[in-house]
C-alpha positions in Angstrom: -10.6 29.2 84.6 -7.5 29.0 86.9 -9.9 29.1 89.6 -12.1 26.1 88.7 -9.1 24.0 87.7 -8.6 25.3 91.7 -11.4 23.9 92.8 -11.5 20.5 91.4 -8.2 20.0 92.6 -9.0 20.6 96.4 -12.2 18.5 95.5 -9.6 15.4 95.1 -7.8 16.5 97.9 -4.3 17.2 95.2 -4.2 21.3 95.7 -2.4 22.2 99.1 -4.2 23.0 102.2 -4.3 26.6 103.5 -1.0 26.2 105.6 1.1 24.4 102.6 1.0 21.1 103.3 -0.1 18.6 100.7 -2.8 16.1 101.7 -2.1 12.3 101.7 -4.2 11.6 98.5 -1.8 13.9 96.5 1.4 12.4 98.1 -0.1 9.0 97.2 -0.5 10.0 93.6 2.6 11.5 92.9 4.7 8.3 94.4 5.5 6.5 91.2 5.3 3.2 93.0 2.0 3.4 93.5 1.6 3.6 89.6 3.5 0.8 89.0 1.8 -1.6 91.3 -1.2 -0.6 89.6 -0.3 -1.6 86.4 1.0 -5.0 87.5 -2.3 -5.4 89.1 -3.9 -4.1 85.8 -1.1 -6.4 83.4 -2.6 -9.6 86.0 -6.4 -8.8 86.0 -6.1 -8.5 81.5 -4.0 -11.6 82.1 -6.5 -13.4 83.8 -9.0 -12.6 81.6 -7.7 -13.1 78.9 -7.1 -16.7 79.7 -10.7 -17.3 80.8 -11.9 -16.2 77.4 -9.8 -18.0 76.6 -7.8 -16.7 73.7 -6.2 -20.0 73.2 -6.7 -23.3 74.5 -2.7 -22.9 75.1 -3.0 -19.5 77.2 -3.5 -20.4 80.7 -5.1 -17.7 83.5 -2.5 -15.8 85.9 -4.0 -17.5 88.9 -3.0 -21.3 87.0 0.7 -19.9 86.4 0.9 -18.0 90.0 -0.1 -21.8 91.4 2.4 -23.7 89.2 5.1 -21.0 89.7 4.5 -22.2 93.8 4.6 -25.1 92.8 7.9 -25.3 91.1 9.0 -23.5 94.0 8.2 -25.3 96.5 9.5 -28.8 95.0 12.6 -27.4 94.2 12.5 -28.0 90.6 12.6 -24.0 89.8 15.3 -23.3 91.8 17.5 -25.8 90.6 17.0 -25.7 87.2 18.3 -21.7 88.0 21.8 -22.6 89.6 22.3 -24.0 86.0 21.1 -20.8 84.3 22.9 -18.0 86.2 26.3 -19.9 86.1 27.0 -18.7 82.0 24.6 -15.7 82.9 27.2 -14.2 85.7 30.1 -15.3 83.7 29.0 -13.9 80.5 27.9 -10.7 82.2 30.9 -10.1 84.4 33.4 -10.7 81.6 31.5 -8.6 79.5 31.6 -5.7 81.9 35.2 -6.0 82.7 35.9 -5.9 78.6 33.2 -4.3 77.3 33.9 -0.8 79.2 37.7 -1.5 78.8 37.0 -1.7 74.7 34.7 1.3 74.7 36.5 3.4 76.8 39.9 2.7 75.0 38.0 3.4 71.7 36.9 6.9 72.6 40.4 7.9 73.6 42.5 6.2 70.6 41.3 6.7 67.1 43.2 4.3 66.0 41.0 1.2 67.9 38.0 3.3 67.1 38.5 2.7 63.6 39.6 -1.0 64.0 37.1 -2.2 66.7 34.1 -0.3 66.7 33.1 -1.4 63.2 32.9 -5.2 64.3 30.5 -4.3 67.4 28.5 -2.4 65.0 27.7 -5.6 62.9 28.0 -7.8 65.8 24.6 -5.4 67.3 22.9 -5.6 63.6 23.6 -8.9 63.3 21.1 -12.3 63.9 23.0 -13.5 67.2 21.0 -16.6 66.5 22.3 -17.7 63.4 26.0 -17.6 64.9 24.8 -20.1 67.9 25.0 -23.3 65.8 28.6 -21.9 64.4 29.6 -21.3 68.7 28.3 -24.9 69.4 30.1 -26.3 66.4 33.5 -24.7 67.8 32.9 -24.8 71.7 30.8 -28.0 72.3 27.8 -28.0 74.8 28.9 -26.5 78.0 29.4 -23.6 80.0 31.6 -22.2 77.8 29.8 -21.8 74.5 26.4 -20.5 76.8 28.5 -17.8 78.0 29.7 -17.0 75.0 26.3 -17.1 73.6 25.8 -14.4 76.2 28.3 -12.1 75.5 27.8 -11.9 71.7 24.3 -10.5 73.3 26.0 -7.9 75.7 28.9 -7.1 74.4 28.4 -4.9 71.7 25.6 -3.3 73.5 28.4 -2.5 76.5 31.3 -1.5 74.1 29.2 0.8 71.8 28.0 2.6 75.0 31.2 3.2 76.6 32.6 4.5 73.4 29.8 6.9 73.1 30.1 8.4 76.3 33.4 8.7 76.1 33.2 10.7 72.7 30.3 12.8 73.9 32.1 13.9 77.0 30.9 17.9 77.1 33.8 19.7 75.9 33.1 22.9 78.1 34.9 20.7 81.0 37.5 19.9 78.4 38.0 22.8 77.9 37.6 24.4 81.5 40.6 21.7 82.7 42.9 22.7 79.6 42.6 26.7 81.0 43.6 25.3 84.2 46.8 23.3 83.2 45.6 20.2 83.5 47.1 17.3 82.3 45.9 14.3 80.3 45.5 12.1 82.7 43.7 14.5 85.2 41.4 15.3 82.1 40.8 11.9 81.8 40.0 10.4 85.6 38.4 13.7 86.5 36.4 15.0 83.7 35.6 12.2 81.1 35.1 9.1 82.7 32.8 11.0 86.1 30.8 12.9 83.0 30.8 9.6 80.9 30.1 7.6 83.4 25.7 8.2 83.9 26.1 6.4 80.4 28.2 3.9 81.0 26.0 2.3 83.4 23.2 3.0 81.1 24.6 1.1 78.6 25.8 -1.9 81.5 21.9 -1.6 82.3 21.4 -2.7 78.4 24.1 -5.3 78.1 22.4 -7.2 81.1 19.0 -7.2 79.6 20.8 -8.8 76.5 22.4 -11.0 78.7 19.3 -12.7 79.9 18.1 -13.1 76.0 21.6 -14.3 75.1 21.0 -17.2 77.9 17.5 -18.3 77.2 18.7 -18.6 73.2 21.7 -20.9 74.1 19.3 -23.0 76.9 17.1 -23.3 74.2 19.3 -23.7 70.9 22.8 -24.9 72.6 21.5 -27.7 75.1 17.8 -28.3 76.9 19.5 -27.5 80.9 18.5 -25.3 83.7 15.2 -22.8 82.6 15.6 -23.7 78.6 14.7 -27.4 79.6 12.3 -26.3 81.7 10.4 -24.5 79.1 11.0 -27.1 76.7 10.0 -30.4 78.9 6.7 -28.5 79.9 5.9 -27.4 76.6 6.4 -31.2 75.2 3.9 -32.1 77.9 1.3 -29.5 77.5 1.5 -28.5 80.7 1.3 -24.6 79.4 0.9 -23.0 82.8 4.5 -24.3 84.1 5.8 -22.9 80.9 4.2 -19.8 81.2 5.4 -19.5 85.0 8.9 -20.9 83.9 9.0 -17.9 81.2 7.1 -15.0 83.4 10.1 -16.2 86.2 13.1 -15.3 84.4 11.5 -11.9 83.2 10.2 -11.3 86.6 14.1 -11.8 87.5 15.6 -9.3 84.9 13.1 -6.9 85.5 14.5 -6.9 89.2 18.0 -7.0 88.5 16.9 -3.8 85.8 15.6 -2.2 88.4 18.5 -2.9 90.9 20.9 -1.6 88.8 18.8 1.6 88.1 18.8 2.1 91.7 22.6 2.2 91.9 22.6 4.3 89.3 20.4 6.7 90.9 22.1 6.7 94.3 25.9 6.5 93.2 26.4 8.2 89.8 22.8 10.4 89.5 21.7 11.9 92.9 20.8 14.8 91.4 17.6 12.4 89.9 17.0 10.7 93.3 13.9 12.7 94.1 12.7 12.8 91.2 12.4 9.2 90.7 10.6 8.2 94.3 
């Protein structure tokens, strides 16, 4: 059996050659790129079809969106209506970070805040962010300031409830290993709980970004019609269903790459020991 499982292996060229070497059609299937340009390929052929059916009048094909997405681009209306997105996006995102891993962390280490704080994330990640973004409006008016909030109630939680994780699930064999060695608190803490907590950490920043990009479209769309929530909504009041569809695939397309990005880092600064395994 082994053998014939042998054979058909060298028949698709995966099994090595005689002097070890693999050949190029089983280095081309074990590169996970490959795979995933083949789904987005595969995810674009159903998508065209699917609108040539068409499933609804209201579906356009990919090749209609990919033209108005060039469109946009090219007369600039896409690009602006960005430089009013990101603005609360950043904002929301950085200020998030900075207190979101503050929170977390300080909740592993103190009870105390564990017991006062974490509780409120907890409802604050259950809860229908939605329904509070009338009450935000109602307190913080219109602008920037109540879309970046809009986006932290998104991230925040996710952030702080992370951090406090990985700081309570430190492995308590180091712990334990820099006790034995008379080390002292602080040591224990900047050498062995926040490197071990900190794969997590960033797991959980990876998590609080994608919320971020929901937390913006809901205030674009619910706070005030600006930047990529008035594009979806002046296009959809029009009919004009494949700039709607290219305005929404846009800002996926652009959290799927900052996803990505910040996988990367992770990969290359807190997880080498994964870096192969992920090319």
């Amino acid at each position: 059996m082994a053998n014939e499982v042998g054979t058909e292996r060298e028949a698709f060229g995966l099994a090595p050659t005689a002097t070890g070497q693999r050949t190029v059609a089983a280095r081309f299937v074990d590169r996970p790129v490959v795979w995933r340009l083949l789904s987005i390929i595969l995810f674009a052929l159903i998508w065209e079809i699917a609108g040539r059916v068409p499933v609804s009048f209201a579906f356009p094909t990919f090749s209609a969106t990919a033209v108005a997405f060039a469109e946009m681009m090219v007369s600039g209306e896409l690009p602006k209506a960005y430089l009013s997105t990101l603005q609360p996006l950043i904002l929301g995102i950085v200020l998030s970070t900075v207190l979101g891993v503050g929170l977390g962390i300080l909740c592993g280490l103190w009870r105390p805040g564990e017991f006062m704080a974490i509780p409120i994330f907890i409802v604050l990640q259950a809860a229908p962010v939605a329904a509070f973004i009338p009450l935000v409006t109602f307190v913080y008016g219109i602008g920037i300031a109540a879309k970046t909030l809009a986006v932290m109630l998104l991230a925040l939680p996710v952030i702080v409830l992370n951090s406090y994780k990985a700081v309570r699930n430190v492995n308590a064999s180091l712990l334990d290993m820099c006790r034995s060695f008379l080390g002292s608190q602080r040591q224990a803490i900047m050498k062995i709980m926040l490197p071990d907590a900190s794969p997590v950490i960033f797991a959980g920043l990876r998590l609080g970004v994608a919320a971020g990009f929901v937390g913006v479209v809901l205030a674009e769309l619910l706070i005030t019609p600006t930047g990529i929530g008035d594009l979806i909504t002046f296009h959809r009041s029009r009919a004009d269903y494949a700039e709607m569809y290219a305005t929404i695939a846009s800002i996926i397309a652009l959290s799927t790459v900052t996803l990505i990005a910040l996988q990367w880092a992770e990969l290359r600064f807190l997880r080498p020991e994964k870096r192969s395994a992920a090319r």
